[in-house]
Steps between C-alpha positions, in 0.01 A plus 500: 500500500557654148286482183689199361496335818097499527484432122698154515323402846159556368571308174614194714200493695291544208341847506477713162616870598298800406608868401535738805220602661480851681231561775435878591603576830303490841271250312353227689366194422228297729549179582458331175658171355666457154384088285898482435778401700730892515863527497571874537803731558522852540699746242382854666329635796347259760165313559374320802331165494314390787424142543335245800509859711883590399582792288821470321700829340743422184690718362741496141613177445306281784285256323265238653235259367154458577270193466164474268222612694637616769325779703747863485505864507715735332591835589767735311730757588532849500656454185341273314666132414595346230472145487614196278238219537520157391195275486465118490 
């Protein structure tokens, strides 16, 4: 998916997209949860998600969404990530 592509989808569903976000890399996050419903896509680097006992890697360009409240961790690359993030 490019840019443009995540832009228009996450209008239509109704999420409000923020600036970039950049996470420093080998950074992990514990199992946390976010009071927002995430729409998220990857510009650089990677991150992992891991979710009901299933860790995901996405790279530039994969996007996915993630319910409100929903129990996650996050772990970045090597190289850091750079992320676009929409919230609803």
């Amino acid at each position: 998916m490019n840019t443009d592509a995540f832009q228009k989808a996450a209008e239509a569903e109704g999420y409000k997209i923020d600036e970039p976000n950049s996470l420093s890399p080998n950074k992990h996050n514990a199992e946390h949860t976010h009071p927002f419903d995430a729409m998220v896509m990857v510009l650089e680097g990677e991150i992992t998600i891991g979710c009901a006992g299933e860790d995901t890697t996405y790279g530039p360009g994969d996007s996915c969404t993630m319910a409100a409240e929903t129990p996650h961790t996050e772990t970045v690359g090597s190289e850091g990530v750079t992320l676009l993030v929409a919230r609803r």
